[in-house]
N, C-alpha and C positions, 0 to 999 in steps of 0.2 A: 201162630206167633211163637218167635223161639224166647229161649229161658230169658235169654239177653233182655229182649225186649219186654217181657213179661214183668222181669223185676225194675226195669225201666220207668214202664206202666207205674206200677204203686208207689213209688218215689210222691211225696206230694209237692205242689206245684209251688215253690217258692219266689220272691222275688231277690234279684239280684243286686249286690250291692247294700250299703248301709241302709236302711229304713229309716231310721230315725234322725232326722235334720237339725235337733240339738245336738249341741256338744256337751259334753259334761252333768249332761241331765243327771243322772245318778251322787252329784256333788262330792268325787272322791279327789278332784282334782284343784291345790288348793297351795298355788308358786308362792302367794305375796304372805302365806301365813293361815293360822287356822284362830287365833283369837277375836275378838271381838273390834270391830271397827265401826266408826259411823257411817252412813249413808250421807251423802250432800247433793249440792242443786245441780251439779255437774255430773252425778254419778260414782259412785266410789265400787270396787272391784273388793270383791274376799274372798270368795270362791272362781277360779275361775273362770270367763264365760259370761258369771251374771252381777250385775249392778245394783248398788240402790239408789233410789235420789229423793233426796227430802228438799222441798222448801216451804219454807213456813216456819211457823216456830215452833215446830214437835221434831224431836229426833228419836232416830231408832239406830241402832244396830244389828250388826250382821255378823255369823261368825258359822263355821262347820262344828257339823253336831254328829254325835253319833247316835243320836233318837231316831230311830225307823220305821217304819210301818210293821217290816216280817225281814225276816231273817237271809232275803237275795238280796237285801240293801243294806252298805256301812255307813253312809253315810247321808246326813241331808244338811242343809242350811235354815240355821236359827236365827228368826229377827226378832228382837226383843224393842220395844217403847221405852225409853228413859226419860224422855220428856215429852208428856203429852199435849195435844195439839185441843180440846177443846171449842178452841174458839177457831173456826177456818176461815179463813176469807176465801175469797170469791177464785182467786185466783193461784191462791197453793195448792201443793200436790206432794204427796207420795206413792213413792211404788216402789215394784223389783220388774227387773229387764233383762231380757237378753235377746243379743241380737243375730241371727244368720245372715251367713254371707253371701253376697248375688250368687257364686258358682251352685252354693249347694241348694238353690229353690229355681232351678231351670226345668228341673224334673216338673214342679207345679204348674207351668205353663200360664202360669196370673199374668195378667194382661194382653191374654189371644182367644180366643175362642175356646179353644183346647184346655182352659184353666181347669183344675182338678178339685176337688174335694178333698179338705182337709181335716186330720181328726188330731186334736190335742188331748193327749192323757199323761197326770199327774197325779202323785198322792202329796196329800194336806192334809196340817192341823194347826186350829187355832183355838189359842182361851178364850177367843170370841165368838160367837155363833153369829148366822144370818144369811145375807147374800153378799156375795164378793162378785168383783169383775176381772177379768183378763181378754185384751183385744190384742188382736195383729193388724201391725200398721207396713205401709211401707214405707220407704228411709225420709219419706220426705213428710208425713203423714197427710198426704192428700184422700189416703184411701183407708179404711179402718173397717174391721168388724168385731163387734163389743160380745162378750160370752159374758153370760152369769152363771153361777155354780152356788150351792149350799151348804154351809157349814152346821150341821143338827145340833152334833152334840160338842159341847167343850174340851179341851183335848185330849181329843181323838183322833185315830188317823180314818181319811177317807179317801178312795178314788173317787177320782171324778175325769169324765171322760165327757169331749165336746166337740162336732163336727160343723160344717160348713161350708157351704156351694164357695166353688172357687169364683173370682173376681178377672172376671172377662175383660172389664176397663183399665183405665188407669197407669201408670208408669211402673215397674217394677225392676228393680235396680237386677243383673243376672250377671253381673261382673263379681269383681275383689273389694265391691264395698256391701251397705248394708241392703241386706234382701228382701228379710222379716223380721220384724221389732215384735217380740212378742212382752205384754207390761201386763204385771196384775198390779191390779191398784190397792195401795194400803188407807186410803184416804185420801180426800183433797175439796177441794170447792166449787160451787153450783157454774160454772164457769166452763167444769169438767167434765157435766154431768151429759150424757145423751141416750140413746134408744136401742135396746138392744136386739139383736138377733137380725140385725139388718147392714148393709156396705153404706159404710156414710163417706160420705164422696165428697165433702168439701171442708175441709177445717176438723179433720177425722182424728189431728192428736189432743183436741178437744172434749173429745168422746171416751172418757178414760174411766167411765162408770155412769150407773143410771143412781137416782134421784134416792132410791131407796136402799142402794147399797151399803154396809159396812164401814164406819169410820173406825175402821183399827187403830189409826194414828191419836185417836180420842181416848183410847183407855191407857194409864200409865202402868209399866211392865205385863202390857200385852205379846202375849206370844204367837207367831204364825212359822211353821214348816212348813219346808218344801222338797220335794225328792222325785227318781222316779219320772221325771218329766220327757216326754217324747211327742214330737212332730210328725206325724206320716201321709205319704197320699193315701185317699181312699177314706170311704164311712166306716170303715171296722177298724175298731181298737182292737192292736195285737199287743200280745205280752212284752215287755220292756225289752230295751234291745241291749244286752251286757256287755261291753267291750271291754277286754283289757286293760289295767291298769296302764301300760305302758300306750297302745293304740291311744287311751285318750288324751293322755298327758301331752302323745308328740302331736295332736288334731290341736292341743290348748295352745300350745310352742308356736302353730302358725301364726297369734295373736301376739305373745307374750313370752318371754320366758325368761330364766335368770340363770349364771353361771356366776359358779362359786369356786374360786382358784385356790391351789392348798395352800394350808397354814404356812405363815412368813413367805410366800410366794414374794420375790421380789425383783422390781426393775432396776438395775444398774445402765448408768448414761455413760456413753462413752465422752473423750474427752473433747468432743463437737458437741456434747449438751445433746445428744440424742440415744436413745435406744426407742426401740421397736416389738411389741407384743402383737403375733397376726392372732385374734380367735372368728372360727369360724362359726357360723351359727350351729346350732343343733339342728336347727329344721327351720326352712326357706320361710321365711314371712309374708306372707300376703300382702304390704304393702310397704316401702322405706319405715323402719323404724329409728323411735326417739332413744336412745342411746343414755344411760343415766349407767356410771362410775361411781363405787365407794374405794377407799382407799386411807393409810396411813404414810406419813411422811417423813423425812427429817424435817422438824420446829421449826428452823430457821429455812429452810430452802421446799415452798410444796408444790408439789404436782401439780402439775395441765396436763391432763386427758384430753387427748383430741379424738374425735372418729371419722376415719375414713370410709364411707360409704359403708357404713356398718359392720367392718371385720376388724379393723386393725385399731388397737388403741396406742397412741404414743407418748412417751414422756421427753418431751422437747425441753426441758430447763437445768437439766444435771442434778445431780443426789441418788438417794437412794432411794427406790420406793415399795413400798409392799401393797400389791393390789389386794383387795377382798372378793369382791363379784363385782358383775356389770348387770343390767337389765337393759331387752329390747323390747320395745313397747309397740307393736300394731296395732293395737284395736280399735276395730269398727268403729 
C-alpha cells in the first residue's frame, strides 16, 4: 500500500452532505425579531423555521434566549405560559412545529420499501417535569409516529435522543412543499391523545400525545427550552451539526426573509405618475412568495406598492416616497 493510500485508509468514513434535516435547529436565526410573541391557532413564526399554535384559552409565548445547555450553543427558544389553560376541552391543542421540506427528506426514502431509520436529538428544559411527546407527521397527517421523552428534574437542561423504523406506507410529500412536520406538544385534549411508539395510519394529526403526558399549557408562567435540535438517517445520534451563521440564515431566506433599504431611501414618480424600484431577492424561494411593503409618504398623496412577480416594487400614483423594508414570505 503506498503512503497515499495509507493515509487515505485512516481518514474516517463520513457522510456526505448536510446531516441534519432541520434548519435552524440551533435557534440563532431570528428575521421577524428576537422578543416575545404569542403563539396562535394558525401558527405564529419568532425564531425562524419554527412555529407555535395555541388554541384554546391558554396562551403562551415565544421568544430567542440565550439560556443554553453548554457553551457550543448561543442560543435556544423560550416559551413562557401567560395564560394558563387549566380546564382543556376535548379538542384544543398546543404545540411548537417545524416543518421540512419534500426536497430535503428524499434521502429518507418514507413511503418505498427503502424507508430509513430516523433519529431526532434535541436538548430541553422545562419548570415542568414528567413525559412530553413529539411526533413526525406527514403534510397531510395521514401518517404519524408519536415519541415520548422525560423531563426529571425542573429546569434543567437535558438531551434527549429518539429513533425510529422508517414508514414504508403512506404519501410523503419529496417536492418544495412539506415533507416532515415534526410537533412537540405543549398540551391539548383527549381528542389528541393516541399510542406511542407505533405509525398511526389513519387520523395521525390526532395523535399529538398519549393520555398521560405533560399539560404544560396548565401551569401559569411555565417554562419549556428548546435548542440543539437535529434530524438525521440512521439509529445513531451524532454530535449536532454547526453551520455558519451565514449558511443558516441564507437555508432560512428560502422561506422568508426581509430587506431593509437605507435611511430616507426614497422613490420619486416621474411626471407619468410612475417610477420603478427592481429588488432582487437574496436567495430564490421555494415557492412564489407573499410580498408585504412598509413605507412612509407624503399626507396627502400615499403610496401603492405593487409587486411584480416578486422583484419589482412600483409607485404608480406620484409623490414622493420613502421606502423602509419589504418581506417575502414562503413558508411551508
Amino acid at each position: 500500500m503506498t503512503s497515499n493510500a495509507r493515509e487515505l485508509a485512516q481518514i474516517p468514513s463520513t457522510p456526505s452532505g448536510r446531516k441534519n434535516l432541520v434548519t435552524n435547529g440551533a435557534m440563532n436565526v431570528a428575521q421577524r425579531g428576537t422578543s416575545a410573541v404569542n403563539a396562535s391557532s394558525s401558527g405564529t413564526y419568532r425564531i425562524d423555521r419554527f412555529k407555535g399554535f395555541a388554541s384554546g384559552g391558554g396562551v403562551f409565548t415565544m421568544e430567542q434566549s440565550s439560556t443554553v445547555p453548554n457553551n457550543t450553543f448561543s442560543n435556544s427558544t423560550k416559551l413562557t405560559v401567560t395564560t394558563a389553560d387549566s380546564s382543556i376541552a376535548s379538542g384544543d391543542y398546543y404545540a411548537f412545529n417545524t416543518d421540512i421540506e419534500g426536497y430535503d427528506i428524499i434521502r429518507t426514502a418514507y413511503g418505498t420499501s427503502d424507508a430509513q431509520t430516523l433519529t431526532l436529538s434535541f436538548w430541553v428544559r422545562s419548570s415542568v417535569t414528567g413525559t412530553y411527546s413529539v411526533t413526525a407527521y406527514n403534510s397531510d397527517g395521514s401518517r404519524g409516529y408519536l415519541n415520548t421523552f422525560s423531563i426529571g428534574s425542573a429546569d434543567t437542561w437535558t438531551k434527549v435522543s429518539l429513533s425510529w423504523a422508517g414508514d414504508t406506507g403512506g404519501t410523503w410529500n419529496k417536492t418544495n412543499g412539506k415533507g416532515i412536520i415534526l410537533r412537540w406538544d405543549m398540551g391539548g385534549g383527549s381528542s389528541g391523545h393516541g399510542t406511542a411508539n407505533q405509525w398511526t395510519t389513519s387520523g395521525a394529526f390526532a395523535a399529538n400525545s398519549t393520555s398521560g403526558s405533560v399539560q404544560w399549557i396548565a401551569t401559569n408562567s411555565a417554562t419549556f427550552y428548546l435548542t440543539g435540535v437535529q434530524l438525521e438517517v440512521g439509529s445513531v445520534v451524532t454530535e449536532f451539526e454547526h453551520r455558519s451563521f451565514g449558511e443558516e440564515l441564507a437555508l432560512c431566506q428560502r422561506y422568508y426573509e426581509e430587506y431593509d433599504f437605507p435611511a430616507n431611501f426614497r422613490m420619486m414618480s416621474t411626471t407619468d405618475g410612475y417610477a420603478q424600484i427592481v429588488v432582487h431577492y437574496k436567495v430564490e424561494k421555494r415557492a412564489s412568495a407573499t410580498m408585504t411593503t412598509t413605507y412612509t409618504s407624503d399626507p396627502t398623496n400615499p403610496v401603492n406598492i405593487q409587486w411584480t412577480g416578486g422583484f419589482a416594487g412600483l409607485d404608480t400614483d406620484g409623490g414622493n416616497h420613502y421606502l423602509r423594508n419589504f418581506t417575502a414570505d414562503a413558508e411551508l
